[in-house]
C-alpha positions as CSV (number, residue, x, y, z in Angstrom):
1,X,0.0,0.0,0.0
2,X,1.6,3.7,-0.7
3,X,1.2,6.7,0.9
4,X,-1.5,7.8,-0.8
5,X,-4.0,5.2,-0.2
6,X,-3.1,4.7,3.4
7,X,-3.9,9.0,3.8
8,X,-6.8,7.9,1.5
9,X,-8.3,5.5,4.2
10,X,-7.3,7.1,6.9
11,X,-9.6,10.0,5.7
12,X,-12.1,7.8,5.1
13,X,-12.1,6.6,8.5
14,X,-12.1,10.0,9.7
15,X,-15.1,10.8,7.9
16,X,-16.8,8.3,9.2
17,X,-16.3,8.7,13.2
18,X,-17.6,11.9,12.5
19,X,-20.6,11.1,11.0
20,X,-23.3,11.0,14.1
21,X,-23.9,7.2,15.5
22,X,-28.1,7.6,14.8
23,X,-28.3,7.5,10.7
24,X,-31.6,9.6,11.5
25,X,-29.5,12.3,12.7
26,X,-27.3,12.4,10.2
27,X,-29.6,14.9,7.9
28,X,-30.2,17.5,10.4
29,X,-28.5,20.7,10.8
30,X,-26.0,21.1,13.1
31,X,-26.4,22.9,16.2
32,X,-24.4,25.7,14.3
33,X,-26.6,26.1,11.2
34,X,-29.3,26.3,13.7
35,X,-28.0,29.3,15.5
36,X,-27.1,31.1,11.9
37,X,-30.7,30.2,10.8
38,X,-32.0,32.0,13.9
39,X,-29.4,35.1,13.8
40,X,-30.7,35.6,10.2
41,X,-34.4,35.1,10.7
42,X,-33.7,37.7,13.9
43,X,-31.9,40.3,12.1
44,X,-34.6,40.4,9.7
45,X,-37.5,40.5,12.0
46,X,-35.5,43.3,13.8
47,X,-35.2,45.3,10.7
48,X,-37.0,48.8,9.8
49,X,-37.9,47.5,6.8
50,X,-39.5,44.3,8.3
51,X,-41.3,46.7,11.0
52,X,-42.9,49.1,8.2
53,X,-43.8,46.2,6.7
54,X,-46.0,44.8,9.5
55,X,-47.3,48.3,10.5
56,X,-48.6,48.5,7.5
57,X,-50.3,45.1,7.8
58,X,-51.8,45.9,10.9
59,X,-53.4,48.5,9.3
60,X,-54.7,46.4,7.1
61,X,-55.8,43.9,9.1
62,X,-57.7,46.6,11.2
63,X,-60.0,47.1,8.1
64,X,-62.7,44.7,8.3
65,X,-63.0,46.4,12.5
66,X,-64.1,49.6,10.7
67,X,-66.3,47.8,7.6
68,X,-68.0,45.0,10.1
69,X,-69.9,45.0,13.0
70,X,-68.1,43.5,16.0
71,X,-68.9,41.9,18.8
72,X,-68.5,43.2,22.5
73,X,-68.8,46.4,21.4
74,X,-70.9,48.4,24.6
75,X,-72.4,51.2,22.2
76,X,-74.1,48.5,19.4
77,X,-74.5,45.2,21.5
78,X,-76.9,43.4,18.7
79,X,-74.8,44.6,15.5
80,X,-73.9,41.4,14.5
81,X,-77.1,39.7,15.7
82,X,-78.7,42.5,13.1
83,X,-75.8,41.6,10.5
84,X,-77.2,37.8,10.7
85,X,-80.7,38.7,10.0
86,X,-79.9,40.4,7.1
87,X,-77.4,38.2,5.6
88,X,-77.7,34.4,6.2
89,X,-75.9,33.4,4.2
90,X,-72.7,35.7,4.3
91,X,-72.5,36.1,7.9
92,X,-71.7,32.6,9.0
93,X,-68.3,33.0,6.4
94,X,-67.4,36.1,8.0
95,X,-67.7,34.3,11.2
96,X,-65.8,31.2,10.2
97,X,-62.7,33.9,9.6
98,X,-63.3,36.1,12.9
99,X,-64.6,38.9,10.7
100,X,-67.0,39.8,14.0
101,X,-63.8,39.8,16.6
102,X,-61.1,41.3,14.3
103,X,-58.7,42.5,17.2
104,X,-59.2,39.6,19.2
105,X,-58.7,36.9,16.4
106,X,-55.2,35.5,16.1
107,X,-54.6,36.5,13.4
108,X,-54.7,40.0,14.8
109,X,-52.6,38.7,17.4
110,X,-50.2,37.4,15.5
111,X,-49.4,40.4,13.8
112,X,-49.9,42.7,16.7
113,X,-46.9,40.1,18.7
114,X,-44.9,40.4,16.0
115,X,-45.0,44.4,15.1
116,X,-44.0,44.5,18.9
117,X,-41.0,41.9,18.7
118,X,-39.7,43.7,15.8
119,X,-40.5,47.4,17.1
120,X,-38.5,46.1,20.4
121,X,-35.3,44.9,18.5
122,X,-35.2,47.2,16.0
123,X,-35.6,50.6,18.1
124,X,-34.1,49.5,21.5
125,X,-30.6,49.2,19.3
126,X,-31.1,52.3,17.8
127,X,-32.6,54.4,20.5
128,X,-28.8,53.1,22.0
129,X,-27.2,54.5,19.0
130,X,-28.8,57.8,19.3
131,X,-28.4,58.4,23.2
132,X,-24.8,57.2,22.8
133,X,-23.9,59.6,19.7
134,X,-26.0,62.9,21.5
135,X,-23.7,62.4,24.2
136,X,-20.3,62.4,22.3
137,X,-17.9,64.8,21.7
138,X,-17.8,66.1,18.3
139,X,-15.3,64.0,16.5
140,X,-11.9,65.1,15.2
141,X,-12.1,66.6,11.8
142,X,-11.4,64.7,8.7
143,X,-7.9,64.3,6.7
144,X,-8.9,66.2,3.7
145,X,-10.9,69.0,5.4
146,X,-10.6,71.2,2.1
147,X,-13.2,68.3,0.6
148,X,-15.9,69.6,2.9
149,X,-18.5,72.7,2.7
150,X,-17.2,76.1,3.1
151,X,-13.4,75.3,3.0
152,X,-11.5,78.3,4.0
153,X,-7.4,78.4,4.4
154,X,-5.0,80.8,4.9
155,X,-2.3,82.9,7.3
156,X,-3.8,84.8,9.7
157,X,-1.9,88.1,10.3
158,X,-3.5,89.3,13.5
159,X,-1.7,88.3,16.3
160,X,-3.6,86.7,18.2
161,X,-4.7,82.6,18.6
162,X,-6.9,81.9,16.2
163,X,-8.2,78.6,17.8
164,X,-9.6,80.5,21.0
165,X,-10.7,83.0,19.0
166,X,-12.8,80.3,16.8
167,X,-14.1,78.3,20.2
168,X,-15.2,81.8,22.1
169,X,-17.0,82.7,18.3
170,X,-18.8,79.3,18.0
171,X,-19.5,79.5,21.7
172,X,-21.6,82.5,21.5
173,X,-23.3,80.7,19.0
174,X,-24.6,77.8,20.8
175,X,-22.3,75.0,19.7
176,X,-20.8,72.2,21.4
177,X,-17.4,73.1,21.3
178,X,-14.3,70.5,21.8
179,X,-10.5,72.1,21.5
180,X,-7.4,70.3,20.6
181,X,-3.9,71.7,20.8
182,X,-4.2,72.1,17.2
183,X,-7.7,71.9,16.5
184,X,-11.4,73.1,17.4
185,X,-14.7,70.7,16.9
186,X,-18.0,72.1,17.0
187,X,-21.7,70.8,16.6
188,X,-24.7,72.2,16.4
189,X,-28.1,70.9,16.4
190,X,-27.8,68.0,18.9
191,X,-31.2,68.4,19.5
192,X,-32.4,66.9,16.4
193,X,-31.2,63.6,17.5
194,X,-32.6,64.1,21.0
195,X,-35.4,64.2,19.0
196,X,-35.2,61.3,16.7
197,X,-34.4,59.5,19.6
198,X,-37.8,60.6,21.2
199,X,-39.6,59.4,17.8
200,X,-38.6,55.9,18.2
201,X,-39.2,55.6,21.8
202,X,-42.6,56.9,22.0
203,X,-43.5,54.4,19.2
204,X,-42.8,51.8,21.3
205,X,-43.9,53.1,24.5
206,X,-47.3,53.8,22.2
207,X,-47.3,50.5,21.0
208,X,-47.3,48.9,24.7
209,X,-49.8,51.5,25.5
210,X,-52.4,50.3,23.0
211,X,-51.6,46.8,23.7
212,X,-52.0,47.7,28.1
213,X,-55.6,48.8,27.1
214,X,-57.1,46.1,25.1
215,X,-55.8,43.7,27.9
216,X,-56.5,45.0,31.2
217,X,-59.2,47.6,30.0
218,X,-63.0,47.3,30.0
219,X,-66.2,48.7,28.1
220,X,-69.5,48.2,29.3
221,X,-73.4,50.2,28.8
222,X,-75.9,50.8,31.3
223,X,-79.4,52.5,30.8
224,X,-80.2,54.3,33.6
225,X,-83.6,56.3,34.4
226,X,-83.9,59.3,36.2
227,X,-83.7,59.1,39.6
228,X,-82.1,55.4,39.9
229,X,-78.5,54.7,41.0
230,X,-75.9,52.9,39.2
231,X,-73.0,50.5,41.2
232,X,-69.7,50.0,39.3
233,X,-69.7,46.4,39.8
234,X,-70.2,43.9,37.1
235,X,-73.8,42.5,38.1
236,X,-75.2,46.1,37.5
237,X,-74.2,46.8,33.6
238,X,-76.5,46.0,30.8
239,X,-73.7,44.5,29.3
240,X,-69.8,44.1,30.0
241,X,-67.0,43.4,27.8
242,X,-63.8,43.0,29.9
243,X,-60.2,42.4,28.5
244,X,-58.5,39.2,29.0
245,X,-56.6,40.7,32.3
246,X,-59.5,42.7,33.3
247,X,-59.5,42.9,36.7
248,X,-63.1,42.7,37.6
249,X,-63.4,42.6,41.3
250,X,-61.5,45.4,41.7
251,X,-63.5,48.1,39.7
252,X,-63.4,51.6,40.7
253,X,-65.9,51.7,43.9
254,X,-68.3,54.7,42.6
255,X,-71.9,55.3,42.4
256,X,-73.6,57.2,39.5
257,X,-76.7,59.3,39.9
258,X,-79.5,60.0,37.3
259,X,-80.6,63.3,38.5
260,X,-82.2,64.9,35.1
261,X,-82.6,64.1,31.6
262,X,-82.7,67.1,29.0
263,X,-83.8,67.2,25.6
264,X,-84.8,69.9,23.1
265,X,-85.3,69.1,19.4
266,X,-86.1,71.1,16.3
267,X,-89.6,72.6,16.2
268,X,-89.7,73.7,12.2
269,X,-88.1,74.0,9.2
270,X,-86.0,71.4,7.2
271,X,-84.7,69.4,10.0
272,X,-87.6,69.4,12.3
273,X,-87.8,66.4,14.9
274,X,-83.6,66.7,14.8
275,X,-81.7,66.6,18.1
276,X,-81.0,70.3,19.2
277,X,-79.3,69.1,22.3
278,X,-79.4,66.9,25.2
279,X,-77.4,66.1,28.6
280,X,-77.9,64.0,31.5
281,X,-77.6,65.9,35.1
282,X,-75.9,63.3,37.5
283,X,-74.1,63.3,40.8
284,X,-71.5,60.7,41.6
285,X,-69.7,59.7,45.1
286,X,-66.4,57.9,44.4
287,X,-63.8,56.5,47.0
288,X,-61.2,58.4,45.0
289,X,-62.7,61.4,44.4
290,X,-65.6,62.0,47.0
291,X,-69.1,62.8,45.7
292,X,-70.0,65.9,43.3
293,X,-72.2,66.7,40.5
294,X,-71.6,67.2,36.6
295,X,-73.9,67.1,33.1
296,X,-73.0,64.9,30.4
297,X,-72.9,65.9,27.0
298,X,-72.1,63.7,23.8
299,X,-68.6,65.2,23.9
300,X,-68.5,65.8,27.3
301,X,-67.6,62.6,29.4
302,X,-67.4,62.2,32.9
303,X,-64.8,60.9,34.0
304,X,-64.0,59.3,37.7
305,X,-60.0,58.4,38.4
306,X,-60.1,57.0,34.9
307,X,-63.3,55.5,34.7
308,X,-65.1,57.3,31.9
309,X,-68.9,57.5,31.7
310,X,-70.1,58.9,27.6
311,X,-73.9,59.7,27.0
312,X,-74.6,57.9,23.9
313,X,-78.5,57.7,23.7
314,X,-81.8,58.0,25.6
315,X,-85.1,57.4,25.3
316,X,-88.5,57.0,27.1
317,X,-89.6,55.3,30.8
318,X,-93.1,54.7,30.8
319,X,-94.3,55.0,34.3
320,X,-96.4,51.8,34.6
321,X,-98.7,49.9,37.9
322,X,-99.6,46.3,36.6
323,X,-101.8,45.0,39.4
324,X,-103.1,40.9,39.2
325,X,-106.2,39.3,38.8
326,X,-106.2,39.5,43.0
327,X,-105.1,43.1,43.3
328,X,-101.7,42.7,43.9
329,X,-99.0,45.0,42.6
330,X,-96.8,42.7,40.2
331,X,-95.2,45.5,38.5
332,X,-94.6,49.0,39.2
333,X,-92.5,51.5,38.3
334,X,-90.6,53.1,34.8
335,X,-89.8,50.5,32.2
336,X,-87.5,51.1,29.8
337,X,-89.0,51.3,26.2
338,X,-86.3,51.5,23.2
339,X,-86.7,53.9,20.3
340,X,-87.2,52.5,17.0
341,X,-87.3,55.5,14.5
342,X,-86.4,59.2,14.9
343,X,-89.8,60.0,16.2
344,X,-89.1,58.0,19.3
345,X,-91.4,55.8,19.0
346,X,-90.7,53.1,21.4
347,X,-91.3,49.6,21.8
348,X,-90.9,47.6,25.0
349,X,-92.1,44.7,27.2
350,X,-93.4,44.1,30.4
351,X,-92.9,40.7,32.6
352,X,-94.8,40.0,35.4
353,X,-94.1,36.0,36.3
354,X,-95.5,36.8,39.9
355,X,-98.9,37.7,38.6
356,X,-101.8,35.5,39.9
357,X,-103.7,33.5,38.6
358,X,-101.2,33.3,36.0
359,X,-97.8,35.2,35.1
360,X,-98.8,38.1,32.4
361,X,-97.0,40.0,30.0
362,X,-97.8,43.0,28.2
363,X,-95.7,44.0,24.5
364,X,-96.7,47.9,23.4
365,X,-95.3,51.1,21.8
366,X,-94.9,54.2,23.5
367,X,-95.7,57.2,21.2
368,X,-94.2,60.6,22.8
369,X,-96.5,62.7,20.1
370,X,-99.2,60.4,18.9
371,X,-101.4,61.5,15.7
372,X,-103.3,58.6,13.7
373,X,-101.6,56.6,10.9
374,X,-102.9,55.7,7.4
375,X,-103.8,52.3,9.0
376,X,-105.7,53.4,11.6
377,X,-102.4,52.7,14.2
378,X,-101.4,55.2,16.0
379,X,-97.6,56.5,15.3
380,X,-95.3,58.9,16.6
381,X,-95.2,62.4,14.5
382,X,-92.5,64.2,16.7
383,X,-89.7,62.6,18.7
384,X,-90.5,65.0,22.4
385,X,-93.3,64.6,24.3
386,X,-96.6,66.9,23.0
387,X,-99.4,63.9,23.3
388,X,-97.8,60.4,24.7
389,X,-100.2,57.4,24.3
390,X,-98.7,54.0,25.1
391,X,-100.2,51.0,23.5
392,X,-100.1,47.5,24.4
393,X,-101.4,43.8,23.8
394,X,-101.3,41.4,26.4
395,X,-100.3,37.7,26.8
396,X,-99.9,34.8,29.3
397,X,-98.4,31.7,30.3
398,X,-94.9,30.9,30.9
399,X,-92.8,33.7,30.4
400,X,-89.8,31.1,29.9
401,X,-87.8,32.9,33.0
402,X,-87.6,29.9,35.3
403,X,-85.5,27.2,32.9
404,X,-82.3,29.5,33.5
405,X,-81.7,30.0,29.7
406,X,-80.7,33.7,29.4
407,X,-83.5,36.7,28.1
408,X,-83.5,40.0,27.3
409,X,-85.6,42.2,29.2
410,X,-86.6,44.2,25.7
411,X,-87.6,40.8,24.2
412,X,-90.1,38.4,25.2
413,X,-90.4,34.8,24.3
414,X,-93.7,33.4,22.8
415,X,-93.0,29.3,22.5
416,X,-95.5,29.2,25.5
417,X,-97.7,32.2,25.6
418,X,-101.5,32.8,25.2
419,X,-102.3,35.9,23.3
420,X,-105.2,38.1,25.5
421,X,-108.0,38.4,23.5
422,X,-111.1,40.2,23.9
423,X,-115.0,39.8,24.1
424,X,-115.3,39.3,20.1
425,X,-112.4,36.5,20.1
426,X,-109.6,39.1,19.1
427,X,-106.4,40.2,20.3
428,X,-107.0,42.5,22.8
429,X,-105.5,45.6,22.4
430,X,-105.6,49.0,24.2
431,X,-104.2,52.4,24.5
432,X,-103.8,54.7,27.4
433,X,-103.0,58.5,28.3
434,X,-101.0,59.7,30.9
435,X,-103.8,59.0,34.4
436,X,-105.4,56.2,32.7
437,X,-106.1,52.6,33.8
438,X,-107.7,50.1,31.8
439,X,-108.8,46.7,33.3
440,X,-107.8,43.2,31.5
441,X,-110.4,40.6,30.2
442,X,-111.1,37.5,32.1
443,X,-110.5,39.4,35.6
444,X,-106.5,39.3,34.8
445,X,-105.9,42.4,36.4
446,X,-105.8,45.9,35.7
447,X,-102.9,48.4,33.5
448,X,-102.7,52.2,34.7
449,X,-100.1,54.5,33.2
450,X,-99.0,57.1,35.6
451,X,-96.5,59.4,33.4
452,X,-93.3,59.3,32.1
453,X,-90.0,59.1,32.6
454,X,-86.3,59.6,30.6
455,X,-83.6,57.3,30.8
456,X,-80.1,57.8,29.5
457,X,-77.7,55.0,27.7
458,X,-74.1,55.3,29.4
459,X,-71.2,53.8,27.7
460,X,-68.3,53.2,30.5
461,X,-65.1,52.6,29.3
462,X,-61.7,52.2,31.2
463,X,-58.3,52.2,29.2
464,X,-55.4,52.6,31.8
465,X,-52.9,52.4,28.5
466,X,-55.0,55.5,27.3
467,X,-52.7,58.0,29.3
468,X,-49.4,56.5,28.6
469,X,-50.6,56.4,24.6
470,X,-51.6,59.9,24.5
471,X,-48.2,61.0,26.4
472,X,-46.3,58.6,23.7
473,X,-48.3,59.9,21.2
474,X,-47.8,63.6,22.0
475,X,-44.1,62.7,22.4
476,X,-43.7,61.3,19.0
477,X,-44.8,64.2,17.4
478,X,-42.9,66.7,19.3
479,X,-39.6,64.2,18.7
480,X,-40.8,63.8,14.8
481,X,-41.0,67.9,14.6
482,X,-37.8,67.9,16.5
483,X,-36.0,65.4,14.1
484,X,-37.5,67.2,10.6
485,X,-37.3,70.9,11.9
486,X,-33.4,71.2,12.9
487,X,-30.2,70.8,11.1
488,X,-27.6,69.4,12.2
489,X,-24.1,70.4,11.4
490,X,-20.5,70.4,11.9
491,X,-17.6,72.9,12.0
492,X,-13.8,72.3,12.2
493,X,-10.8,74.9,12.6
494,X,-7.6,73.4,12.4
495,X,-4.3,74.7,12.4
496,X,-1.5,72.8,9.9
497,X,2.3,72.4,11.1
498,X,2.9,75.4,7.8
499,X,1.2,77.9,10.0
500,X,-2.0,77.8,7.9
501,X,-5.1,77.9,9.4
502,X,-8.4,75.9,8.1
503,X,-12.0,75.8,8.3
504,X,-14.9,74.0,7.0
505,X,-18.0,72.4,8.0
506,X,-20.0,69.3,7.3
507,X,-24.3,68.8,7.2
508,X,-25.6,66.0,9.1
509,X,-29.1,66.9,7.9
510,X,-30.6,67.9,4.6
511,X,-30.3,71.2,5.0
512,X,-26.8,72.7,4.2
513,X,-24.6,74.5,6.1
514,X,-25.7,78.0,5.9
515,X,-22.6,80.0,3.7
516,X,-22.6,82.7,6.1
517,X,-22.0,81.1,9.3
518,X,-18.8,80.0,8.2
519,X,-17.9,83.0,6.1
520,X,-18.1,85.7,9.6
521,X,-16.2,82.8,11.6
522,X,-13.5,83.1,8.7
523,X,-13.5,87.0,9.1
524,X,-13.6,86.8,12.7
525,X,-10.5,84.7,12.6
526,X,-8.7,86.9,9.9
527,X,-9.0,84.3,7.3
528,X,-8.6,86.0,3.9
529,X,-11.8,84.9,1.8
530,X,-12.3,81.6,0.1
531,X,-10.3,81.5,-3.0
532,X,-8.0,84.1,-1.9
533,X,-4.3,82.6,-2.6
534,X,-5.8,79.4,-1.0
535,X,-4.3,78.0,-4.5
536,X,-1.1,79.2,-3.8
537,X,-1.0,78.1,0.1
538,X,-2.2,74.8,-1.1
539,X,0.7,74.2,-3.6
């Protein structure tokens, strides 16, 4: 055997203890590949690019929010009940892709995790960057100074030191001055970093404030009548949509007061029966904040230590006394009736599963100005209150609220209800003024409508990122002003070993370095002007 094939094998053998003993092993990338594979895939989820890219998407993804009704929204809590009705067939695709819950699918996530990942690696480098190049001295000036802006060179015949001369001069100018034993450095405009470095850290700080809010936040509405109370705890809202880290035991502790409900519309003209304006007169007592009194406009929140209360609709209470086929109150008080057209006219229900000999319930429409309609139906002609009628029908059985399935107080459920009728076999049907009682066939009891009331909708909302978003948000314009709005720039004077003396400055920005600033720190030296036997000197 030669040499050759003896190294030959012994290669071979080589090769072979350093293949990995499992043969399934054997294609998979080494533990170094791995850790290049993730360094890459890092570096380009850390990049601007990459994070442009992804704010961007997030935008897009935040479309179909805007276009489609969503769910858990306080203000519109049967928007996408409604969007069902009207499109069977569509809705339950839109569904399938979390069209209803845009910013709570994952896909919204996924994005959202990922703009933050990127916005943290990309600007937490950078905002280092920026902080560590505010705070450094201005650096020494380059080799071939006469290839920068303004270049000025010559012998200065005053006697006197040209370099403190040029530090004193820039000083009184507001530059950062640095001097050398043969040299001054000076910079002006640091601010614009400052600035730039403001920019990028408010986007992120705006980014987690946005993100703090849609998970420890909450929305929720609540109708409230004049006169009743509201508790900020969960039990009490009409309906509640808490973030997934919402702490809901620990609410703000706070009671809200429906003093007075105002309302004034347009009498004439082209927009008659419009909104003029309305408020809500309430008084609060808070264990932050103690008790007081405020009105609440549609722009005009109140707002408790952070909890913030928005007016966002009202309507009509009917003040109603249902008494039972044996007397007995079963119902009294205002009930809430909903507004179904800009008239106000109001439809509502009214359960009374106490009622004896059997539980009764009552569907009408409350009609603030009442005038007759084509069909011999009353309607509403005006949305305040000139002639209020309220109508109803009656019906009984089982109202369906003792299997524990969940119902709407507005809605009432007919699988196992009688329709009332009357002494000619038909639905029974009534209408009744303000003072008026009217009693029910078959001895069922008896209806009186004692007046009316208002009632306000309240949308409560608490964002505790809302603060930090608005300061980051402020911020980043102030830094983005900041960063766009002032130049940056550099000036060196250097003396050469010849006896020459130098001068020139360098833009950091867009804007160039204005001609005159270097021109009266060349006179103020002595320098002759640019051009003048600066050929000569510099052969």
């Amino acid at each position: 055997m030669d040499v050759a094939q003896e190294e030959h094998e012994l290669g071979s053998e080589e090769a072979l203890r350093s293949l990995p003993s499992d043969p399934h092993e054997r294609g998979r990338p080494r533990p170094s590949e791995v850790t290049a594979w993730g360094r890459w895939a890092w570096r380009r989820l850390t990049s601007m690019r990459t994070a442009i890219v992804l704010l961007v998407l997030l935008a897009l993804t935040a479309v179909p929010g805007s276009l489609l009704p969503q769910r858990g929204v306080a203000s519109d809590p049967a928007a996408v009940a409604n969007f069902y009705r009207a499109n069977p067939d569509l809705a339950p695709w839109l569904d399938r892709m979390s069209l209803f819950n845009v910013y709570s699918a994952p896909w919204f996530a996924a994005v959202y995790v990922l703009l933050l990942v990127s916005m943290t690696g990309c600007v937490v480098p950078r905002s280092a960057q920026l902080w560590r190049e505010y705070r450094a001295a201005p650096p020494p000036s380059p080799r071939h100074l006469s290839r920068e802006t303004g270049h000025h060179r010559g012998l200065v015949a005053r006697p006197h030191d040209p370099l403190a001369v040029a530090a004193a001069h820039l000083r009184d100018r507001r530059f950062l001055v640095t001097r050398t034993s043969n040299e001054v450095r000076a910079e002006k405009g640091r601010l614009r970093e400052l600035g730039n470095l403001a920019f990028h850290l408010s986007l992120l700080v705006l980014l987690f404030g946005i993100a703090g809010g849609k998970l420890f936040g909450y929305e929720g509405r609540v109708a409230l009548v004049e006169g009743t109370t509201f508790a900020n705890v969960s039990s009490s809202y009409d309906a509640l949509t808490p973030a997934p880290w919402a702490d809901l035991a620990g609410l703000e502790p706070l009671e809200l007061t429906l003093n007075d409900f105002a309302a004034e519309f347009e009498t004439e003209g082209a927009r008659f029966g419009e909104p003029r304006k309305f408020e809500a007169a309430v008084s609060y007592d808070s264990a932050e904040e103690g008790d007081g009194s405020f009105t609440i406009r549609p722009n005009r929140p109140l707002d408790i230590n952070g909890t913030k209360f928005f007016l966002t609709g009202h309507g009509y209470a009917p003040e109603l006394t249902v008494r039972d086929g044996n007397g007995d109150v079963a119902v009294s008080g205002p009930i809430i009736f909903l507004p179904v057209d800009p008239a106000f006219t109001s439809d509502g229900v009214v359960k009374a599963p106490d009622a004896r000999p059997t539980s009764l319930a009552l569907r009408g429409l409350f009609l603030p100005t009442a005038v007759d309609g084509p069909d011999g139906m009353g309607v509403s002609a005006y949305p305040d209150q000139v002639n209020p009628i309220v109508q109803f029908m009656a019906y009984t059985g089982d109202l369906g609220l003792d299997d524990g399935t969940a119902q709407s107080v507005f809605e009432l459920d007919f699988t196992d209800l009688d329709q009332v009728l009357d002494a000619d076999g038909k639905p029974w049907r009534v209408s009744l003024a303000p003072g008026q009682t009217v009693r029910l066939p078959d001895g069922l009891g008896s209806v009186t409508f004692d007046g009316v009331s208002r009632f306000a909708n309240f949308q409560i909302a608490r964002d505790p990122g809302k603060e930090v978003s608005l300061a980051a948000a402020i911020l980043l314009m102030l830094g983005l002003t900041a960063s766009l709005a002032i130049p940056r720039r550099r000036i060196w004077v250097r003396r050469n070993d010849d006896g020459t003396v130098e001068l020139a400055g360098r833009s950091l920005s867009r804007r160039p370095v204005p001609p005159g600033e270097l021109h009266d720190l060349a006179t103020t030296i002595g320098l002759p002007p640019a051009g003048a036997g600066q050929n000569k000197e510099e052969e």
